[in-house]
C-alpha positions, 0 to 999 in steps of 0.5 A: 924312738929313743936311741937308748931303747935300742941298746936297752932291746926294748924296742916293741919289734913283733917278736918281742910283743909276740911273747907277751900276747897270743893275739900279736904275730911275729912278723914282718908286715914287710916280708912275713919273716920274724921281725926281731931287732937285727931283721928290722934295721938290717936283714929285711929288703927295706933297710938293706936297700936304704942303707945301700943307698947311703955311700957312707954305709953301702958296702958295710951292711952286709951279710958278714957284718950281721954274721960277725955282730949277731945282735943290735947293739954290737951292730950298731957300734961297728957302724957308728965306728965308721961315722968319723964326723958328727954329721955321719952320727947324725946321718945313721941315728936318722938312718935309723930313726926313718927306718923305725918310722916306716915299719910303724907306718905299714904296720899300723897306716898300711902305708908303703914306704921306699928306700929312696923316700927315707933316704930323702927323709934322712937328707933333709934332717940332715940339711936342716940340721946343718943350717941351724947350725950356721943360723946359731954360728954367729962369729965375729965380723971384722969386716968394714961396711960400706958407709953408704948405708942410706939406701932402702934397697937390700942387695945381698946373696942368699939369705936364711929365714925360720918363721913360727907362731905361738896360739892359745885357743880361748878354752885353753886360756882365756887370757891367751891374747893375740896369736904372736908371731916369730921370724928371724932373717939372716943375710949379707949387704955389702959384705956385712952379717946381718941378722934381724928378729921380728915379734909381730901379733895378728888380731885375726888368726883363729887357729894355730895352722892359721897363726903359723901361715900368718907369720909365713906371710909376714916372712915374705912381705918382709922379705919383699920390702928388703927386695932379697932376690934369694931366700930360704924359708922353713917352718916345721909345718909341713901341710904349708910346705906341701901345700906352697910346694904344689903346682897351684898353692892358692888352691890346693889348701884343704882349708878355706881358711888358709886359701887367702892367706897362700893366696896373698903369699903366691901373688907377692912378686917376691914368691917365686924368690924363695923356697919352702923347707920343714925344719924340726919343731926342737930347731926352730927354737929363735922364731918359736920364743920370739912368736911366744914373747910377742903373744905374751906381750900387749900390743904397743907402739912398735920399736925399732931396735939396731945393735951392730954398731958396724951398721951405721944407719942400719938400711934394714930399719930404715926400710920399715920406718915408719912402721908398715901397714900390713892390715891386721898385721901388726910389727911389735919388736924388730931387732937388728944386730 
C-alpha cells in the first residue's frame, strides 16, 4: 500500500470499486456495513479494537475524532500529529499498512485476522526497524582493546547477525554461477565493536528457499566456531522462520530438500543459543549485496581481511585460519572491521 493512495483516495475500498461495476458490493466482509475509507481504518471492530490496543493511540480513535475529521486524510493528520518521534510515524504507517493487509486477507483468502496478530505484526517491524538502525550506526570507538588478543575463544554479550543468499536458476541465466551466500555479524569482545561480513558460495543449493538456509546454516557454524553464547539471527524468509521456531524444526519442513540442512542447524550445540527473527527484504540489504557479490564472483582461494587497527591480532580471523572445512560450503571473502 502506498502511503500516498491514502491521501490521494485512491485506495480500492468496496465502495469505491462498487461504482465502477455492478458486480462488486460494497461491504464490508468484516461486518456487512459499507466499506469507505474512514470505516476501513477507523470505525469497523477490527481497527477500532487494533488501535486500542496501541497505548500511543488508545483513547485518541475515538467517535469524536471521526465526527470532528470526517474523511482519511483529515484523520490521519490529527494522529500523526500525536506521533512526536520517528518511531510513533513508524508505528501508525505499520498500524495502517496491517490493517489494509488483513482486510485483503478475508476479502480475497477468507483469512480472519485479529487486533492482537496486527499488533504483534506491527511490534515486529517495529523491532526490526530498529535494530537495522543500530546495525548501520556505526559510530566511533575510542575504547582500548585488551592486548590480549591471541585467544581463539569469543566472550562477547549479545551479538546481531542478518544472513541472505543470492540465486539465479539456469533458465534464467545460464552464466548465474554458484548461489552466493551473505552474512554480516555484529557483536562486542573485550569492550571492542566488532563487525565481520562473510561472502561464501555453495556448490549444491538447488533452489532459492534452499540457498537461503544454506547461508542460515553458515550463520550458525560461524557463530559456534566463535562460541557466542547469544545471538539474534534474522533472514526475511519467514517459512525458515516458522519452521526454526516450531516445536520439531528438523521435521517440520514441507520441503525434503531442506529437512538436512535444519537438521544440521537443530543439532549445532550453538542452536538453542540463538533465535530466529523476519527482517524485511529492503532492511536487509548488507547480507543481500555481500550474497549478490559472492554469487557474482568466481570461486578462489579465500581472503582473510582485518581493517580496525584497534584489533590487533584480530581473534575472530584468527579462529578461521586457515580456512574451515564446511564440505560444499565454501568461505570467499571474510572481512573484519
Amino acid at each position: 500500500m502506498d502511503i500516498s493512495r491514502l491521501f490521494r483516495y485512491a485506495l480500492a475500498t468496496a465502495d469505491r470499486v462498487s461504482k465502477f461495476s455492478k458486480h462488486k458490493d460494497d461491504k464490508c466482509k468484516y461486518c456487512s456495513q459499507v466499506e469507505d475509507d474512514v470505516h476501513l481504518f477507523f470505525t469497523c471492530a477490527l481497527p477500532r479494537a487494533t488501535w486500542f490496543c496501541l497505548p500511543l493511540y488508545q483513547n485518541r480513535i475515538t467517535d469524536e475524532l471521526i465526527l470532528h475529521h470526517p474523511n482519511l486524510r483529515d484523520a490521519i493528520c490529527y494522529i500523526i500529529n500525536y506521533s512526536d518521534s520517528s518511531m510513533h510515524l513508524h508505528q501508525t504507517i505499520s498500524t495502517l499498512w496491517y490493517i489494509w493487509k488483513a482486510r485483503n486477507d478475508k476479502r480475497f483468502n477468507s483469512k480472519n485476522w485479529t487486533a492482537q496478530q496486527i499488533h504483534m505484526n506491527v511490534k515486529a517491524d517495529l523491532n526490526s526497524h530498529a535494530m537495522i538502525l543500530n546495525i548501520n550506526n556505526y559510530g566511533d570507538n575510542s575504547q582500548t582493546p585488551n592486548t590480549s588478543t591471541d585467544q581463539t575463544t569469543v566472550s562477547a554479550t549479545h551479538w546481531v547477525s542478518t544472513v541472505d543468499a543470492s540465486f539465479l536458476p539456469l533458465q534464467v541465466s545460464p552464466t548465474s554461477g554458484i548461489p552466493g551466500l551473505g552474512m554480516f555479524l555484529k557483536g562486542t569482545l573485550q569492550g571492542v565493536d566488532f563487525r565481520l561480513q562473510i561472502q561464501a558460495h555453495h556448490s549444491q543449493a538447488s533452489n532459492a528457499v534452499q540457498a537461503e538456509a544454506q547461508a542460515l546454516l553458515l550463520a550458525t557454524l560461524v557463530i559456534a566456531t566463535l562460541q557466542v553464547q547469544d545471538c539474534t539471527i534474522y533472514l526475511d524468509n519467514q517459512e525458515l522462520i516458522s519452521t526454526l521456531n516450531s516445536s520439531s524444526p528438523g521435521q517440520n519442513s514441507t520441503s525434503l530438500q531442506l529437512r538436512p540442512i535444519l537438521a544440521e542447524i537443530v543439532s549445532n550445540d550453538i542452536f538453542s543459543c540463538c533465535s530466529f527473527r523476519k527482517i524485511r527484504r529492503q532492511h536487509n540489504s548488507i547480507a543481500h549485496n555481500l550474497a549478490k557479490r559472492a554469487r557474482q564472483t568466481v570461486p578462489s582461494q579465500p581472503s582473510f581481511i582485518g581493517k580496525n587497527p584497534l584489533h590487533g591480532i584480530c581473534p575472530l580471523l584468527a579462529t578461521f585460519s586457515p580456512s574451515p572445512q564446511w564440505g560444499p560450503l565454501s568461505i570467499q571473502l571474510m572481512y573484519c572491521y
